[in-house]
Wavefront OBJ file of the C-alpha trace (Angstrom):
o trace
v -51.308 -30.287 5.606
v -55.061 -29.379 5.472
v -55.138 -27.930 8.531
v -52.089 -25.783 8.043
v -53.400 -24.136 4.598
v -56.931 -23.560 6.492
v -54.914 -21.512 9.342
v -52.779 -19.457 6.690
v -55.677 -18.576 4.752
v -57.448 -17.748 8.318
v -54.329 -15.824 8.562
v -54.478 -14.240 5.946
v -57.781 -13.088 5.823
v -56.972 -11.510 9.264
v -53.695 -10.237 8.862
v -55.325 -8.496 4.831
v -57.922 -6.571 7.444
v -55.588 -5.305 9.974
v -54.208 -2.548 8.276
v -57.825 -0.902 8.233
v -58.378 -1.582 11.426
v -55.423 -0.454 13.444
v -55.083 3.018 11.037
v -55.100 6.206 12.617
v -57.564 8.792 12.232
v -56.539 10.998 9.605
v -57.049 14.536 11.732
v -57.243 15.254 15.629
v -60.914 14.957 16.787
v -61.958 16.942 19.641
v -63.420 14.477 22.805
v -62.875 12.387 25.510
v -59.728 9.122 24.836
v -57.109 11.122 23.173
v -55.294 10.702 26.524
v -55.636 7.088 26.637
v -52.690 4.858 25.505
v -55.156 2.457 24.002
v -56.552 4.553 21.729
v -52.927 5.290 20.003
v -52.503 3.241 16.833
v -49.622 1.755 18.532
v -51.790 -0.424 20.938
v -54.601 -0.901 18.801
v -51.755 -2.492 15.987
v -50.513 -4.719 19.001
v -53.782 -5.436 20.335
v -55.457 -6.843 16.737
v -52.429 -9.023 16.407
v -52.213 -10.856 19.459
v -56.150 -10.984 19.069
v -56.086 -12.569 15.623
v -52.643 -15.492 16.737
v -54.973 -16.180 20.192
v -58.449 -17.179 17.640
v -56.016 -19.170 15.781
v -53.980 -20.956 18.323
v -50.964 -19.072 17.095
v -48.194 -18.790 19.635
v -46.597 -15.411 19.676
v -42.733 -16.186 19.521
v -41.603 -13.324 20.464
v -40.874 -12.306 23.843
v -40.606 -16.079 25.489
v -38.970 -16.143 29.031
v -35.927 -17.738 28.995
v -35.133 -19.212 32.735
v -31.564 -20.423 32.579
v -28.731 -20.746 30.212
v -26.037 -23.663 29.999
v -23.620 -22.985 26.556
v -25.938 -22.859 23.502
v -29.304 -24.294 25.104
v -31.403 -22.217 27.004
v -34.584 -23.485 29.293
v -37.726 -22.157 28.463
v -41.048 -23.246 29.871
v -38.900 -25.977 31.736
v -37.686 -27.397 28.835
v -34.587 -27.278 27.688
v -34.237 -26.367 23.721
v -30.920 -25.826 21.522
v -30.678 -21.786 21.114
v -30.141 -20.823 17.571
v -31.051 -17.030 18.715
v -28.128 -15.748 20.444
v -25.485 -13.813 19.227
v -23.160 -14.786 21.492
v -20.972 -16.048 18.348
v -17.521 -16.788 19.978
v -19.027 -18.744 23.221
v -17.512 -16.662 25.346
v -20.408 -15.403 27.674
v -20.346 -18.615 29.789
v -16.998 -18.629 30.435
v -15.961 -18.187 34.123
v -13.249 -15.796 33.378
v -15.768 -13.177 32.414
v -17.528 -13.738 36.046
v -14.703 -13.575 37.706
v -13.279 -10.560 36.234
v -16.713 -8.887 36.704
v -16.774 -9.712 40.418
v -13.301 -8.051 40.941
v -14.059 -4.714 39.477
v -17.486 -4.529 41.276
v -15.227 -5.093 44.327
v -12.870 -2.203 43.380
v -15.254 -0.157 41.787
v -18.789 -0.550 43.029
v -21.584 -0.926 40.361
v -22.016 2.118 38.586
v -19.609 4.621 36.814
v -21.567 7.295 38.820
v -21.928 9.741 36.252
v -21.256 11.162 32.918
v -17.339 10.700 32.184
v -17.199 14.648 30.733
v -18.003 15.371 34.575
v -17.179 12.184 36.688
v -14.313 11.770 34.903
v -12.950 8.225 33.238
v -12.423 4.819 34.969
v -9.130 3.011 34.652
v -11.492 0.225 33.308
v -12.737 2.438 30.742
v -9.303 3.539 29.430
v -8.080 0.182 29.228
v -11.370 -0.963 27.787
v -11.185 1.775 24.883
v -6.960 1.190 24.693
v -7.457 -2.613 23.832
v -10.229 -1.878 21.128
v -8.404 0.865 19.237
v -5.401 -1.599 19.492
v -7.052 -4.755 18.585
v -8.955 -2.760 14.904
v -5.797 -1.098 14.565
v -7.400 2.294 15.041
v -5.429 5.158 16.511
v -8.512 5.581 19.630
v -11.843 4.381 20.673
v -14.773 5.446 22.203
v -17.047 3.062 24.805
v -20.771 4.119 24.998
v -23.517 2.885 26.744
v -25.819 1.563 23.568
v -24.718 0.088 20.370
v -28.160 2.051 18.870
v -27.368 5.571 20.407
v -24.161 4.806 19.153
v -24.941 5.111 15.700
v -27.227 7.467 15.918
v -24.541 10.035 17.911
v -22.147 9.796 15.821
v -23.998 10.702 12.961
v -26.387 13.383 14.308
v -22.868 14.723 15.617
v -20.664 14.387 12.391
v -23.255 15.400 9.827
v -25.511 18.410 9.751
v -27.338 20.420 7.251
v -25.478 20.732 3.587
v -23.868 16.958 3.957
v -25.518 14.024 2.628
v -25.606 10.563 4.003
v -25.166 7.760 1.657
v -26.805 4.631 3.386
v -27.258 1.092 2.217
v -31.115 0.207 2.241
v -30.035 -2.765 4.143
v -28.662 -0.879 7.143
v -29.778 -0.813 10.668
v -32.448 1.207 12.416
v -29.806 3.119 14.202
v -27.794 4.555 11.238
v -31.732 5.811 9.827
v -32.572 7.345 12.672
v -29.047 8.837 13.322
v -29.175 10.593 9.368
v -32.716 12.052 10.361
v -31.634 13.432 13.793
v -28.785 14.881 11.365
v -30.587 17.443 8.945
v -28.656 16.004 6.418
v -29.963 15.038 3.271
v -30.417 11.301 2.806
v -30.214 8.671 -0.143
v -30.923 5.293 0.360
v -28.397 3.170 -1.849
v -29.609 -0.059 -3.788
v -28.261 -2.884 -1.361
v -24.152 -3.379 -1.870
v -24.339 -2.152 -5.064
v -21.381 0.130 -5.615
v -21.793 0.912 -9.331
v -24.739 2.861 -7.881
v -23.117 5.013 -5.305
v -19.828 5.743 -7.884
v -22.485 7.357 -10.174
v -24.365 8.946 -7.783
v -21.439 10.962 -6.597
v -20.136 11.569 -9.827
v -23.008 13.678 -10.486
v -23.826 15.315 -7.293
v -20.822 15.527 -4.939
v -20.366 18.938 -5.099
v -23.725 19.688 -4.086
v -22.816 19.109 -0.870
v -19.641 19.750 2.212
v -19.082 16.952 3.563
v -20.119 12.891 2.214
v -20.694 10.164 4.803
v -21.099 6.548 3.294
v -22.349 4.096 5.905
v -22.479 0.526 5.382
v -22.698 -2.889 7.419
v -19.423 -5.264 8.093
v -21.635 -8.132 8.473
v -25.543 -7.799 7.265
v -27.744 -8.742 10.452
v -30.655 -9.819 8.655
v -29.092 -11.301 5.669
v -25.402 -12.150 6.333
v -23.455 -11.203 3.289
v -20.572 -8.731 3.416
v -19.861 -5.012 1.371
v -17.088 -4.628 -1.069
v -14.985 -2.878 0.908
v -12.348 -2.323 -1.283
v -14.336 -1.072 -3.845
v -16.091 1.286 -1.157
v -12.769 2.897 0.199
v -11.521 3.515 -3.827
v -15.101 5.356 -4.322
v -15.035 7.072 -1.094
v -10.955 8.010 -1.906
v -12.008 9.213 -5.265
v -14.851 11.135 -3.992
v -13.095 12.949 -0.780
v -15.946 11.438 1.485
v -15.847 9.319 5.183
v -16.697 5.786 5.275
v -17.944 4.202 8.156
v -18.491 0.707 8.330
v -21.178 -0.707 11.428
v -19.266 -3.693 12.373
v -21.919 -4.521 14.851
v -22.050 -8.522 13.355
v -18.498 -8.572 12.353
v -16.264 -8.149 14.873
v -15.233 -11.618 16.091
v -16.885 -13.274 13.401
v -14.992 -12.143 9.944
v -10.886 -11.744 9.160
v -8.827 -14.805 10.249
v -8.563 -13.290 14.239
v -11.964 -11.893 14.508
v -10.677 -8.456 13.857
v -13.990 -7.688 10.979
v -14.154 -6.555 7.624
v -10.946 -4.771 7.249
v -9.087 -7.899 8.171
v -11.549 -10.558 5.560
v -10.839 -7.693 3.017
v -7.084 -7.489 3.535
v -7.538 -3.574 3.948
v -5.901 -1.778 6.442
v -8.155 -0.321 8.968
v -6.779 3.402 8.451
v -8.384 3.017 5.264
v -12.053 3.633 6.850
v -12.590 6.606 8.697
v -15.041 5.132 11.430
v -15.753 1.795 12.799
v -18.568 1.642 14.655
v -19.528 -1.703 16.525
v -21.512 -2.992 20.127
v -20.683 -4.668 23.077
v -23.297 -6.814 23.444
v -22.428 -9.607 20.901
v -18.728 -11.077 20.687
v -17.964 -8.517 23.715
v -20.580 -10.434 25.877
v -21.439 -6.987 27.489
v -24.220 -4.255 26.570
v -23.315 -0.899 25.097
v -21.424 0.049 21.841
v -18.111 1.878 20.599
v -16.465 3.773 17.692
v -13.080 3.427 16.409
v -11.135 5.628 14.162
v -8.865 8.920 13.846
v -7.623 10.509 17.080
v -9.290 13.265 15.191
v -12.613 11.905 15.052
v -12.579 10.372 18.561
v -12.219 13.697 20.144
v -15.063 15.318 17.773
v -16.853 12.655 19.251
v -16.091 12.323 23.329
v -17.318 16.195 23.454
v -19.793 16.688 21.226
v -21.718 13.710 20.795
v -24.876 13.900 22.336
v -25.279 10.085 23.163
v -21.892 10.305 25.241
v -21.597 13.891 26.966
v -24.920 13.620 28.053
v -25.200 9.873 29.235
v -23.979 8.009 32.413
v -20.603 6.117 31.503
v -20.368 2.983 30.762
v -20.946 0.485 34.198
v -18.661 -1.456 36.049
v -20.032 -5.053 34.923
v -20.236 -4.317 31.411
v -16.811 -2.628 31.105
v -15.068 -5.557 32.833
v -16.787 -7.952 30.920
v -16.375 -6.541 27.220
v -12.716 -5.796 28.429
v -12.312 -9.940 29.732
v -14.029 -10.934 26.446
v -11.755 -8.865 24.431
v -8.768 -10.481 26.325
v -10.055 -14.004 25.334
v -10.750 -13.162 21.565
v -7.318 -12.089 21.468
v -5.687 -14.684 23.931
v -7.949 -17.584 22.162
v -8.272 -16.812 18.011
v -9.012 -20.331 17.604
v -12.502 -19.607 18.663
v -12.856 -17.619 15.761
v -11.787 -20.680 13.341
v -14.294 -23.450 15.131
v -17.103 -20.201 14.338
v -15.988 -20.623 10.962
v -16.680 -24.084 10.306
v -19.852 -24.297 12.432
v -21.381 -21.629 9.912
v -19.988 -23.079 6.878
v -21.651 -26.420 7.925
v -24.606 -24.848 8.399
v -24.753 -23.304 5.128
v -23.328 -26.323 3.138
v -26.194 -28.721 5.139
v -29.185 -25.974 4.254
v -27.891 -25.653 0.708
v -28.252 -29.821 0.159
v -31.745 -29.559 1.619
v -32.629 -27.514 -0.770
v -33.577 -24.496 1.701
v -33.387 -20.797 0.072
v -30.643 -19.283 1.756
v -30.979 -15.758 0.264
v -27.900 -13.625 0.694
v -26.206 -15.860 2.853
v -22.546 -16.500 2.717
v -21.678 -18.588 5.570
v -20.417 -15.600 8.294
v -22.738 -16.980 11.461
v -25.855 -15.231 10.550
v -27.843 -17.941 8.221
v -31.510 -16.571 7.021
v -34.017 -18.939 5.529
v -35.809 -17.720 3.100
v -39.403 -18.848 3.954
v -41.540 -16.144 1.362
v -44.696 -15.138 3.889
v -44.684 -13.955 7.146
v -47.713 -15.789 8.499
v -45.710 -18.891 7.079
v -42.591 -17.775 9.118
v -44.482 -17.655 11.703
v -45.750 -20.743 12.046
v -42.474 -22.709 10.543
v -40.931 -21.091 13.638
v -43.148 -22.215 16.459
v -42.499 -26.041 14.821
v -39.089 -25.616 14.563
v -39.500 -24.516 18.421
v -41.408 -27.151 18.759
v -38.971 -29.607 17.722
v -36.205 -28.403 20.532
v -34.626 -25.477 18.473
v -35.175 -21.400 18.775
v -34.668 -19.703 15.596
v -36.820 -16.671 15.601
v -38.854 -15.608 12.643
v -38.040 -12.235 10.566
v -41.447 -10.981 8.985
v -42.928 -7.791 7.621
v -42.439 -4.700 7.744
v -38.799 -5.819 9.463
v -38.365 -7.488 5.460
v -40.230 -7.271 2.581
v -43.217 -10.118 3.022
v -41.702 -12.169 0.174
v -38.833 -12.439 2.220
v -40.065 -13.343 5.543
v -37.348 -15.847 7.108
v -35.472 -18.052 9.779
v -32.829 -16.266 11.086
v -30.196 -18.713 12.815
v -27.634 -16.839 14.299
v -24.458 -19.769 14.648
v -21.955 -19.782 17.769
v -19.023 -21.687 18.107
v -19.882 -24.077 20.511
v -23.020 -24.929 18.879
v -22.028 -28.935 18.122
v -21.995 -30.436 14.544
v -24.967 -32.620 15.792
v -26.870 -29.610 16.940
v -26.841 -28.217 13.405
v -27.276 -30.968 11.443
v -30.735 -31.324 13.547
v -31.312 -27.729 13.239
v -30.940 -27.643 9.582
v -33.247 -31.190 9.147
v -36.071 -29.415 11.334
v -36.152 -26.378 9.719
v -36.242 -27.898 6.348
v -39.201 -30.181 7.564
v -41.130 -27.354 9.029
v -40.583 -24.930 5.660
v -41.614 -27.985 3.711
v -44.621 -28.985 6.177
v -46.354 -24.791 5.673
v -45.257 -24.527 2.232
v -42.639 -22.035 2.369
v -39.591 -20.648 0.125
v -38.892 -24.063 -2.839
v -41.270 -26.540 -1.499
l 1 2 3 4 5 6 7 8 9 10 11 12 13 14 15 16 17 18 19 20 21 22 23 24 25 26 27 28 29 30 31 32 33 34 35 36 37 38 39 40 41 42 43 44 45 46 47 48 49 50 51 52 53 54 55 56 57 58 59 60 61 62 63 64 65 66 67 68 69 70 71 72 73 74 75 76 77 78 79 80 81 82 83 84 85 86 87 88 89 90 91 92 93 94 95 96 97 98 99 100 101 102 103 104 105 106 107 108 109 110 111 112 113 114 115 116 117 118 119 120 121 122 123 124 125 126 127 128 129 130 131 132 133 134 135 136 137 138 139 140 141 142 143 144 145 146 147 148 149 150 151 152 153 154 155 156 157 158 159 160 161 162 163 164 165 166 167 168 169 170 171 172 173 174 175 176 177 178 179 180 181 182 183 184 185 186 187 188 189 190 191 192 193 194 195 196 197 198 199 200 201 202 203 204 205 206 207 208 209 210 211 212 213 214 215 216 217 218 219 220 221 222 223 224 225 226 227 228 229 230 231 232 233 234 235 236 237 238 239 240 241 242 243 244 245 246 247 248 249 250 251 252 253 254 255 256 257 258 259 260 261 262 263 264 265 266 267 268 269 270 271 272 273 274 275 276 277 278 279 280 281 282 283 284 285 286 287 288 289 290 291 292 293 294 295 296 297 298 299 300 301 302 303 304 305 306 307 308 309 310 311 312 313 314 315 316 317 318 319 320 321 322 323 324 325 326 327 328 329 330 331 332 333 334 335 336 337 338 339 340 341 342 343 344 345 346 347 348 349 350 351 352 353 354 355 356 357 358 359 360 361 362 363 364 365 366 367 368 369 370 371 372 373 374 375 376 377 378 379 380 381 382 383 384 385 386 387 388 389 390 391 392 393 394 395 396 397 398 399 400 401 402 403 404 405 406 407 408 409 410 411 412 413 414 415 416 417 418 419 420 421 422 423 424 425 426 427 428 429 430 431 432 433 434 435 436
């Protein structure tokens, strides 16, 4: 223990310096190295942190090769470790269906969808892709894009301009930050799920603006606890304003058939004006899609910047979000064993006396360490022990919040967890972190 207290106060005495030395120059000075990438602030940041984890023996745990996958394990540095970093939550991405189906329509189709769909026109693929998504969230259409991020930030930028305001839960993804300030519209930040807030917020300043766009997370990525959607869809009623709901982590992990938060809230999907979600996690594919009115849709396939002006979604990843789609639906059971691996995990974190934070159970499970350089190192022992479970540290959270985040599949095994859970506990314990 002595010699992990003298490395986080090493750390710490590092880590309290970097800021001054990694700030940028507060004006443009004329001379020669303005054109050199390691003179931007960028670098140097990068730079003085990998300098200050190599004088302390600090593995960087980000960024590890990973040289084959078999279910939930993954082999990294020849070794094979229990993957607790994946969000591959319904086990689907191994299955040999998905291959196969992948194989067929690079057969029939060739690789690429060759160009933007506005100009190259739609694949069959695509259609059927988009068909089976608006039918599965009981939307009236869909739209497939090419990345969950520009997704969000399209359909913004696009629906919003100057004169709106976008109402966005402090917890919210990059994405839906980035989209509001590509927007021009006016931003507020709301206090994390707290809906009390936002009802009084708009009861004094709705009609300052045209149009109201509330956006909030199905599934929190970072914490794992869920909105009050019910409560959001009265406000947004009450209010005349859209409500779109980034179901990013929820589809395939919350309602009884994987269908999200509409279906765990009992609220019919109509009810929310846009559903936004990706490919890349239950869908075992890469890009992203939104769901809603025929109305919006179209608003959407020809204005939005992210999808007139980008190639169309590839052959591979529309066959295999379309095969994974088929399963989730063909398989709900998947959904159920998802379910009880998370509670587990939960229930077995709770009796160690871990911090779970916001956590509810809904496959993403953060432990609350309280330091980043702690994280850190908690991490690298819990890696250590055969289990990946990356660390979440400043300025992604608030220091004091720094954290495990296990992200739970459904074929991770009872076994696998209870170990996970016993390691991590051991490791928080061992550096000090969150109720030790």
């Amino acid at each position: 223990m002595t010699g992990t207290r003298d490395t986080l106060n090493r750390l710490r005495a590092l880590h309290a310096g970097t800021p001054r030395a990694v700030a940028a120059p507060t004006a443009a000075k004329a001379g020669p190295g303005r054109a050199d990438f390691t003179t931007h602030p960028g670098y140097r940041q990068v730079a003085v942190a990998r300098s200050a984890a190599a004088a302390l023996d600090v593995e960087n745990p980000f960024f590890r090769e990973t040289e084959a996958v078999d279910g939930t394990q993954v082999r990294i540095g020849e070794r094979w470790v229990e993957n607790f970093s994946g969000y591959d939550y319904l086990s689907i991405n191994g299955d040999p269906r998905l291959a196969a189906a992948v194989g067929a329509a690079v057969a029939e189709f060739g690789v690429s969808a060759r160009a933007s769909r506005l100009v190259g026109g739609d694949l069959s693929l695509h259609r059927r892709l988009e068909t089976g998504l608006a039918r599965f969230l009981g939307s009236e259409a869909a739209l497939a894009t090419v990345s969950g991020h520009a997704t969000n930030l399209a359909a913004i930028r696009t629906l919003t301009g100057p004169g709106d305001v976008v109402l966005v839960d402090s917890f919210a993804h990059n994405s839906v930050f980035e989209g509001l300030r590509a927007s021009g519209a006016d931003h507020v930040s709301l206090p994390h799920n707290d809906c009390a807030w936002l009802e009084d917020w708009l009861s004094r300043n709705r009609e300052r603006y045209d149009r109201v766009l509330i956006v909030v997370e199905g599934l929190y990525s970072m914490d794992g606890d869920i909105p009050d959607l019910a409560a959001l869809v009265r406000i947004k009623d009450r209010f005349e304003a859209w409500l779109m709901v980034d179901e990013a982590h929820s589809v395939g992990v919350l309602g009884a058939t994987g269908r999200g938060l509409c279906e765990e809230a009992g609220i019919a999907p109509g009810r929310v004006d846009l559903l936004m979600g990706t490919l890349s996690k239950t869908f075992c594919s890469c890009g992203g899609f939104l769901a809603g009115s025929e109305a919006a849709i179209e608003i959407l396939r020809h204005s939005a910047p992210g999808f007139v002006y980008s190639v169309g979604l590839s052959v591979p990843n529309t066959a295999a979000a379309l095969t994974a789609l088929e399963i989730l639906e063909a398989e709900p059971e998947r959904v159920a064993r998802l379910k009880a691996r998370s509670a587990r995990f939960l229930a077995a974190s709770e009796a160690e006396g871990l911090d779970c934070g916001l956590g509810r159970g809904f496959a993403v499970a953060p432990l609350i360490v309280g330091d980043s350089l702690k994280a850190t190192l908690a991490s690298n022992r819990v890696f250590e022990d055969g289990f990946q479970a990356f660390p979440i540290i400043a300025p992604a959270v608030p220091n004091q919040k720094a954290r495990l985040r296990f992200f739970i599949n459904a074929d991770h095994s009872e076994a696998a967890i209870d170990a996970a859970v016993a390691s991590a506990a051991a490791r928080i314990r061992e550096v000090g972190g969150a109720r030790f």
